[in-house]
N, CA, C and O atoms as a GROMACS GRO file, in nm:
protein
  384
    1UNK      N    1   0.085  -0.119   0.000
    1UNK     CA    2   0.000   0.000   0.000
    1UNK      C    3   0.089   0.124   0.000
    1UNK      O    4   0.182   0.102   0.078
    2UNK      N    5   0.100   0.242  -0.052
    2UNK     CA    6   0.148   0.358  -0.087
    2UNK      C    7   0.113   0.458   0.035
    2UNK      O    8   0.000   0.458   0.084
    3UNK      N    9   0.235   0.557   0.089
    3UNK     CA   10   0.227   0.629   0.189
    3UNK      C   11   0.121   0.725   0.125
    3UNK      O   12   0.093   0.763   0.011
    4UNK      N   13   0.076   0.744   0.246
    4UNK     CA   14   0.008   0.902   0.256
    4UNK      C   15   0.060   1.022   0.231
    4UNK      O   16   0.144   1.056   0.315
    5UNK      N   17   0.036   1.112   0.131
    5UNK     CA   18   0.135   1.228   0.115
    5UNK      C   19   0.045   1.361   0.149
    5UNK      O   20  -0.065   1.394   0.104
    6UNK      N   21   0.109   1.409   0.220
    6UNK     CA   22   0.069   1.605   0.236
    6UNK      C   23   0.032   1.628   0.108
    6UNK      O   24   0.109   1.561   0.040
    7UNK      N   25  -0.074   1.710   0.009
    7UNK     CA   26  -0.011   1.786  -0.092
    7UNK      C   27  -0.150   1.949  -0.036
    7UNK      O   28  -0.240   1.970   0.046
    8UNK      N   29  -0.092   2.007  -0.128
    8UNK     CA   30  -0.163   2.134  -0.129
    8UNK      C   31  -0.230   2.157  -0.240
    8UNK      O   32  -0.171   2.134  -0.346
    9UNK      N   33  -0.357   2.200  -0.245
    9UNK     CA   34  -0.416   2.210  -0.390
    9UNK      C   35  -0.491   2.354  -0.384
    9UNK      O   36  -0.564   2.413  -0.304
   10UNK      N   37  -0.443   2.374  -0.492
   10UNK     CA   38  -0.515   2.530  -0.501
   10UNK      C   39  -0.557   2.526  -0.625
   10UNK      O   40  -0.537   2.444  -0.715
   11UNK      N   41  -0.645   2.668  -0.616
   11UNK     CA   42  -0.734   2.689  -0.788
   11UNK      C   43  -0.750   2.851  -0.791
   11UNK      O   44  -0.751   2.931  -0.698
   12UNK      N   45  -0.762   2.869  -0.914
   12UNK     CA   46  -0.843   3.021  -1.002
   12UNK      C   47  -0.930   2.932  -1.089
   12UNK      O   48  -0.892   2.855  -1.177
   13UNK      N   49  -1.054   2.957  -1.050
   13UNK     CA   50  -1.193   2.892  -1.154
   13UNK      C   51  -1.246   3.039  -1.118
   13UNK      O   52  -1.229   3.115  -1.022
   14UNK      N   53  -1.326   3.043  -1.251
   14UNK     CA   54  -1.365   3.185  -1.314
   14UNK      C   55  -1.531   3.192  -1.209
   14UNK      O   56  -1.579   3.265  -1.122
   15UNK      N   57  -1.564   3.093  -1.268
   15UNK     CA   58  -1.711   3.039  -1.259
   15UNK      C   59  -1.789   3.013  -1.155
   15UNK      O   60  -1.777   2.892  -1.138
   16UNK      N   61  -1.884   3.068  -1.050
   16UNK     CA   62  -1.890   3.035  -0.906
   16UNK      C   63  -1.956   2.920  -0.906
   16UNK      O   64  -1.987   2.903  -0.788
   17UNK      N   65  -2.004   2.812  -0.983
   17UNK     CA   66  -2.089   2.702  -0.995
   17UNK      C   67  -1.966   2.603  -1.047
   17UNK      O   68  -1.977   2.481  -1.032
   18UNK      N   69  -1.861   2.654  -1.102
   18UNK     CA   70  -1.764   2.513  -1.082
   18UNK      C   71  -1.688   2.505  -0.936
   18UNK      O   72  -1.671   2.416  -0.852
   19UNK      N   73  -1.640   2.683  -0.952
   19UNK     CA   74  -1.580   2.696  -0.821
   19UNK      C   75  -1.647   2.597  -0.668
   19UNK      O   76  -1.574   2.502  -0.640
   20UNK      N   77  -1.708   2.606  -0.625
   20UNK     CA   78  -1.837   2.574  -0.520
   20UNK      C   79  -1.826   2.446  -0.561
   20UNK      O   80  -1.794   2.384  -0.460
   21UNK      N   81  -1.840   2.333  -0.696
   21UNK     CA   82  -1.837   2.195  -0.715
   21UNK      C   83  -1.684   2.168  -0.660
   21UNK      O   84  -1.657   2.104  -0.558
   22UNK      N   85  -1.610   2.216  -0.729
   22UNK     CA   86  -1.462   2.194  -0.680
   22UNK      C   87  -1.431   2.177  -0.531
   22UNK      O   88  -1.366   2.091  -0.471
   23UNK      N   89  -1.500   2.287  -0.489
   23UNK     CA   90  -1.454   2.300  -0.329
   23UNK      C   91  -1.557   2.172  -0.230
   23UNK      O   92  -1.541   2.146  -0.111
   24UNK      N   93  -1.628   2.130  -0.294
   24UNK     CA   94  -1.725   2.013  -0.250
   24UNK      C   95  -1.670   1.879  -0.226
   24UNK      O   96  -1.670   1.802  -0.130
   25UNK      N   97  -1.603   1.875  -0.395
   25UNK     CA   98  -1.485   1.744  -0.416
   25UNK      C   99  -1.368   1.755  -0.328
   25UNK      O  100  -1.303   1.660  -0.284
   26UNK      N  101  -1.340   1.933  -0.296
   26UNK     CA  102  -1.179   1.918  -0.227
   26UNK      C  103  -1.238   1.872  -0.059
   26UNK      O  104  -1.197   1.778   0.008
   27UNK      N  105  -1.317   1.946  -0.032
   27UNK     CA  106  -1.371   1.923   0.138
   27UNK      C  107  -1.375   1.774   0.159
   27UNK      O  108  -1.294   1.722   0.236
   28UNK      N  109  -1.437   1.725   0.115
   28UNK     CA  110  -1.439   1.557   0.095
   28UNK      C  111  -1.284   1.477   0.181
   28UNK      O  112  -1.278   1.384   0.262
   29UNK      N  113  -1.211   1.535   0.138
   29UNK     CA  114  -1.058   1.481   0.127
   29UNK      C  115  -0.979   1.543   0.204
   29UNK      O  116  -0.887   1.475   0.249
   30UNK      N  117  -0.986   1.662   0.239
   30UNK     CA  118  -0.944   1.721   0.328
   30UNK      C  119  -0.947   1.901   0.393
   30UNK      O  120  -1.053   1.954   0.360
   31UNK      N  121  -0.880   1.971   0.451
   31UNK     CA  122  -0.909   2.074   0.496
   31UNK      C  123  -0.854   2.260   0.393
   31UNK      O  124  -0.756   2.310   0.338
   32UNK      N  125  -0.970   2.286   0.419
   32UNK     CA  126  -1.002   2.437   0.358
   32UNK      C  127  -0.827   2.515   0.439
   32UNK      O  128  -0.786   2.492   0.553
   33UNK      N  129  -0.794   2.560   0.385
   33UNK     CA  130  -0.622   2.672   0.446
   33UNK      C  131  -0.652   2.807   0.387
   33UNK      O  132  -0.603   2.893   0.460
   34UNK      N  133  -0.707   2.854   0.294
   34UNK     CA  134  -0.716   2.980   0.282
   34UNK      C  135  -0.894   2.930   0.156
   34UNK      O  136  -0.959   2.827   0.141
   35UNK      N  137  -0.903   3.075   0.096
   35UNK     CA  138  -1.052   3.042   0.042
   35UNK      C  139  -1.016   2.987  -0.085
   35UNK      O  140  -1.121   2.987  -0.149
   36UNK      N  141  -0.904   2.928  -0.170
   36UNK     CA  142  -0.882   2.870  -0.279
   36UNK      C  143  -0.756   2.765  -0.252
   36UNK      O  144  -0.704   2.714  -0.351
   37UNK      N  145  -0.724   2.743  -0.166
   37UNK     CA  146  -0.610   2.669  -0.108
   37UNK      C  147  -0.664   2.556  -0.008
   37UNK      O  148  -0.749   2.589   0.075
   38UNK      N  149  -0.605   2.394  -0.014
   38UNK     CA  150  -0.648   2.318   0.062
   38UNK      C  151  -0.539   2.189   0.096
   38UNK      O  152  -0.488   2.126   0.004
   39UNK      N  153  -0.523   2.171   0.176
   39UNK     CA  154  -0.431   2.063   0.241
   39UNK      C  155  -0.523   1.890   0.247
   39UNK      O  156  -0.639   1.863   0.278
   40UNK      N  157  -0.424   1.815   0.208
   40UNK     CA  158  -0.509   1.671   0.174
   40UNK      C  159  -0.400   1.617   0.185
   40UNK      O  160  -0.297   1.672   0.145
   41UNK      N  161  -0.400   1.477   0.253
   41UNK     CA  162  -0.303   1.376   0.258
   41UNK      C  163  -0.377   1.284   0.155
   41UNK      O  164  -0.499   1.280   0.140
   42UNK      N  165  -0.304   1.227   0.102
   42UNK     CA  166  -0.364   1.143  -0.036
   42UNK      C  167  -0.260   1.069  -0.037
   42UNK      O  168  -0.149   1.114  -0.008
   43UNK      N  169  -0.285   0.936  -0.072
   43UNK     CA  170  -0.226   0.826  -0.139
   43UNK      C  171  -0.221   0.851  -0.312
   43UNK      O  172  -0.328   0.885  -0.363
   44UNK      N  173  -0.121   0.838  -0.387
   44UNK     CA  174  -0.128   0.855  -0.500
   44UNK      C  175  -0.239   0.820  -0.609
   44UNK      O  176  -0.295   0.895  -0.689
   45UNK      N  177  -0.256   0.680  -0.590
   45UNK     CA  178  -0.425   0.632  -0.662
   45UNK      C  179  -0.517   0.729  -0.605
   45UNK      O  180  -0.595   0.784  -0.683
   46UNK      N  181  -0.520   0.758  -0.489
   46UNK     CA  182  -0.671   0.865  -0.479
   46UNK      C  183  -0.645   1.033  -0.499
   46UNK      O  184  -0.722   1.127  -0.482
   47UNK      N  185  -0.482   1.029  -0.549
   47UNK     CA  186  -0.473   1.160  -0.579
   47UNK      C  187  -0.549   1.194  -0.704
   47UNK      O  188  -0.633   1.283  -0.720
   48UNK      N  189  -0.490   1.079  -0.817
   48UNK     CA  190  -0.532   1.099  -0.945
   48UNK      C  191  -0.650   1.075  -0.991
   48UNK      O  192  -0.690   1.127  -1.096
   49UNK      N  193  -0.739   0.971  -0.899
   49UNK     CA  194  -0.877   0.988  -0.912
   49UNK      C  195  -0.945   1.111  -0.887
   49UNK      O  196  -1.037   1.144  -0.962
   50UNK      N  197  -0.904   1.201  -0.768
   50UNK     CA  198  -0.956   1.306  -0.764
   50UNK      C  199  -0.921   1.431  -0.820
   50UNK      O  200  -0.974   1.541  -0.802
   51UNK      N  201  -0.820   1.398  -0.895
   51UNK     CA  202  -0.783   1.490  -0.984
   51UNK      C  203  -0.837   1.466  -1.149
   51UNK      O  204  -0.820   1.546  -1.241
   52UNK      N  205  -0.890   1.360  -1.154
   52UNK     CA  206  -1.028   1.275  -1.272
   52UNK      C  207  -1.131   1.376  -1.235
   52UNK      O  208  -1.169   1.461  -1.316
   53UNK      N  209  -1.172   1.368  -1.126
   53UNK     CA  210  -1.309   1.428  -1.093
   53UNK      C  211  -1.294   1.608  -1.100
   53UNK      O  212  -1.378   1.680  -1.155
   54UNK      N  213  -1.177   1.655  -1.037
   54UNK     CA  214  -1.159   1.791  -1.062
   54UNK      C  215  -1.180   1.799  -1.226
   54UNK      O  216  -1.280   1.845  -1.280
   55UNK      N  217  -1.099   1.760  -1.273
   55UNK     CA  218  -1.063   1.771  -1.418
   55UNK      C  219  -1.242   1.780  -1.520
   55UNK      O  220  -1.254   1.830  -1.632
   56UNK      N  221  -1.371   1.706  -1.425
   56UNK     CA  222  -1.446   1.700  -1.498
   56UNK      C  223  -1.549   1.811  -1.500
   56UNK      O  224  -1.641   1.812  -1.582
   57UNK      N  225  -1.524   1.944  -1.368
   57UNK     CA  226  -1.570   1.999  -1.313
   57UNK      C  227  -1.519   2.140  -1.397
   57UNK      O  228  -1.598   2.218  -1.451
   58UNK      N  229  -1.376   2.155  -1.394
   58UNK     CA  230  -1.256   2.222  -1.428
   58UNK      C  231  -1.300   2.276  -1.587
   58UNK      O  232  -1.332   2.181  -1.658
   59UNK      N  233  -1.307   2.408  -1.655
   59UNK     CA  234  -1.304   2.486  -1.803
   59UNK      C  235  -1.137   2.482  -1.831
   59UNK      O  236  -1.054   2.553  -1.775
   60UNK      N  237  -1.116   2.400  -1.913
   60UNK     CA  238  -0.941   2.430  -1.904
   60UNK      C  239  -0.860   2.591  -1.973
   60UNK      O  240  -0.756   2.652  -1.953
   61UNK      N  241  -0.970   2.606  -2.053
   61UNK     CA  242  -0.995   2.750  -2.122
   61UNK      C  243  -0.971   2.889  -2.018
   61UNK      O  244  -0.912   2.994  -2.043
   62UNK      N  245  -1.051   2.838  -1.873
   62UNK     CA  246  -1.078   2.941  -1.833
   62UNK      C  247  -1.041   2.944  -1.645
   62UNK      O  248  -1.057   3.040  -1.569
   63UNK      N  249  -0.986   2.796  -1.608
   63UNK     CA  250  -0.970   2.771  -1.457
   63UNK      C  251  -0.793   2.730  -1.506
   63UNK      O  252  -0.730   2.714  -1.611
   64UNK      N  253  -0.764   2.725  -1.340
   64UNK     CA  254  -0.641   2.662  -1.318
   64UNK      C  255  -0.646   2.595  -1.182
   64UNK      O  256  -0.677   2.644  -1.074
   65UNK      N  257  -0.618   2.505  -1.204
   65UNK     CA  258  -0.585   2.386  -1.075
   65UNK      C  259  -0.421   2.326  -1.019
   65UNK      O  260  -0.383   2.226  -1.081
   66UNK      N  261  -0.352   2.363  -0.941
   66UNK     CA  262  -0.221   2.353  -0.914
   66UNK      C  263  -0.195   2.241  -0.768
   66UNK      O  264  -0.224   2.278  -0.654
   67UNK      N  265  -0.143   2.119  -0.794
   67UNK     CA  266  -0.147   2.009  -0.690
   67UNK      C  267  -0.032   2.009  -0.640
   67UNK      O  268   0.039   1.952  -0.723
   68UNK      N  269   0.061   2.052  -0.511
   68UNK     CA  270   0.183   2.032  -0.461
   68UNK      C  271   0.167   1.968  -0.351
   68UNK      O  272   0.104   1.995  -0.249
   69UNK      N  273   0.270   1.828  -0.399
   69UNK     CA  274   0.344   1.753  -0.313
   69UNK      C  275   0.413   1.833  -0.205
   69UNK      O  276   0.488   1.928  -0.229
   70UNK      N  277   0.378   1.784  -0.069
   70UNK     CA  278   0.434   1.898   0.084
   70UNK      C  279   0.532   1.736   0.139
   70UNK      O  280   0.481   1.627   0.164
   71UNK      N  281   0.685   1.775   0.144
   71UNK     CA  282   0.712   1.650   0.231
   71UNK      C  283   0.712   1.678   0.377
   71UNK      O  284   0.678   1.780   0.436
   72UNK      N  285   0.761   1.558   0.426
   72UNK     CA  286   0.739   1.595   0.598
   72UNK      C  287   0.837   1.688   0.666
   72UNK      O  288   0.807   1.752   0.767
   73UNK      N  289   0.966   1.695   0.601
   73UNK     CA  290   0.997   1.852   0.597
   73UNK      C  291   0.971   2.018   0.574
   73UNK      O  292   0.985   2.122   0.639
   74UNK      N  293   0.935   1.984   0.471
   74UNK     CA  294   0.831   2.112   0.405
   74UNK      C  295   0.727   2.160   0.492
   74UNK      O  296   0.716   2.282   0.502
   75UNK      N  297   0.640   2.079   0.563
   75UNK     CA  298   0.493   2.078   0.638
   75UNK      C  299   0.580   2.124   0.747
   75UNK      O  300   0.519   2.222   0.788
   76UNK      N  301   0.672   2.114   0.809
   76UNK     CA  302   0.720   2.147   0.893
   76UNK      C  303   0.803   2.290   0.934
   76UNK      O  304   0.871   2.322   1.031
   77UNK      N  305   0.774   2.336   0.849
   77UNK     CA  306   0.881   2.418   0.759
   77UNK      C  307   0.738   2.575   0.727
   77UNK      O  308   0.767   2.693   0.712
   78UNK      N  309   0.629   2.531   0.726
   78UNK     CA  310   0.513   2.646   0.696
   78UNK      C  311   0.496   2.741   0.831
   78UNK      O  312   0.493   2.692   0.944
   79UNK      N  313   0.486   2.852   0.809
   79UNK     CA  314   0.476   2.935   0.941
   79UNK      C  315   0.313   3.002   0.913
   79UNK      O  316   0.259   3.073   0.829
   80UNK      N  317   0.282   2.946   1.014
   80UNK     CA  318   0.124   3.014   1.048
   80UNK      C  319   0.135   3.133   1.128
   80UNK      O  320   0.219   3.131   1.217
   81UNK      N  321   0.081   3.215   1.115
   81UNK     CA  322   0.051   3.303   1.170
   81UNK      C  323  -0.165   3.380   1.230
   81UNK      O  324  -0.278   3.344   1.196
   82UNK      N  325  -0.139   3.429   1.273
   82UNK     CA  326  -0.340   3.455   1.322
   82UNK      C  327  -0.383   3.298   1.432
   82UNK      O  328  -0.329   3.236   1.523
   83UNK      N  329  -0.504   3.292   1.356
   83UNK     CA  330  -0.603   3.253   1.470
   83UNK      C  331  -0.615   3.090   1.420
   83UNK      O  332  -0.644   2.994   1.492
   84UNK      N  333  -0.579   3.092   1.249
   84UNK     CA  334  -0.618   2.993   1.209
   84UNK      C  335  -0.549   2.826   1.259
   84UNK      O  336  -0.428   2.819   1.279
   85UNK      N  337  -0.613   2.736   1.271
   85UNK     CA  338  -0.550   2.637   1.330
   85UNK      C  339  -0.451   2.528   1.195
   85UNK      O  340  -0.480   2.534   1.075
   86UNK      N  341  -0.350   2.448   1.246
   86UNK     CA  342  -0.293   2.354   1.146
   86UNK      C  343  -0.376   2.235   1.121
   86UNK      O  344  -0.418   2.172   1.218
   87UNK      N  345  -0.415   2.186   0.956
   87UNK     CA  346  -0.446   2.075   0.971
   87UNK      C  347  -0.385   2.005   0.990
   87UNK      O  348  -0.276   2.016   0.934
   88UNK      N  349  -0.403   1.901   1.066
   88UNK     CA  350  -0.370   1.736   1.068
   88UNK      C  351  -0.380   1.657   0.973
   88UNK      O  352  -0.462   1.681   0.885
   89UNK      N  353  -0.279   1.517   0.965
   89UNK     CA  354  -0.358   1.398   0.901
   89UNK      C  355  -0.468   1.328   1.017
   89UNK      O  356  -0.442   1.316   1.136
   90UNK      N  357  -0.592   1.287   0.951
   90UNK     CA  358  -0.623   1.228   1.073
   90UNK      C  359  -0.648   1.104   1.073
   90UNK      O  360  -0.728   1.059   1.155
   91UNK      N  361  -0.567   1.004   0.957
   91UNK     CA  362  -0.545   0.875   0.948
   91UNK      C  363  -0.643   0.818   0.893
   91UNK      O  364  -0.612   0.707   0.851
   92UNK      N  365  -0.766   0.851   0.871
   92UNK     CA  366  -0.863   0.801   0.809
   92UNK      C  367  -0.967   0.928   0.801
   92UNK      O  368  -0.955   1.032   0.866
   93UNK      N  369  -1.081   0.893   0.697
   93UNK     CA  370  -1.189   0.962   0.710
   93UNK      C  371  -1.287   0.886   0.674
   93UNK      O  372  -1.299   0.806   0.581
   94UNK      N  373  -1.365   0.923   0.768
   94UNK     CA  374  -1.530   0.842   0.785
   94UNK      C  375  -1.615   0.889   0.684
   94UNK      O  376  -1.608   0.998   0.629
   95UNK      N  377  -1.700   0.792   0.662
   95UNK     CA  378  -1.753   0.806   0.525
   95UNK      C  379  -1.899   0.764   0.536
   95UNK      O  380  -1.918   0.645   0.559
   96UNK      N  381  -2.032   0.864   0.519
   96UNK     CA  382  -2.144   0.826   0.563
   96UNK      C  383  -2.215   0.889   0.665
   96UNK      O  384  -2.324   0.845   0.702
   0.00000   0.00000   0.00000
């Protein structure tokens, strides 16, 4: 089975009815970090599936979708600042 990886996914979608689908598919998987930016630990097979499903949501004409790999250095390495809290992995997510 394939580690769990940090990545960061962000977007510019033009459109507030893809935008809003996108952010539906990203919540699913993991946590909101700023209002177009989101943190997800993913195994590689469920990266690219959900990057299938972005992709079907996604105007390539007119959005951009950007997926970065975070290693366990890197994550370590981000400086928060304010009120907002760090996500976690939280080893699983419940479904249902």
């Amino acid at each position: 089975m394939s580690v769990r990886r940090l990545w960061l996914i962000c977007y510019d979608i033009a459109d507030d009815e893809r935008r809003q689908a996108a952010a539906r598919l990203l919540l699913r998987h993991g946590e909101r970090v700023q209002l177009s930016a989101y943190e997800i630990y993913l195994r590689n097979v469920e990266l690219d599936a959900l990057l299938v499903q972005l992709q079907q949501v996604l105007d390539p004409q007119l959005d951009i979708l950007s997926a970065y790999p975070l290693c366990s250095w890197c994550r370590n390495q981000v400086h928060w600042q304010g009120e907002g809290r760090r996500p976690e992995d939280p080893g699983y997510w419940q479904i249902g």
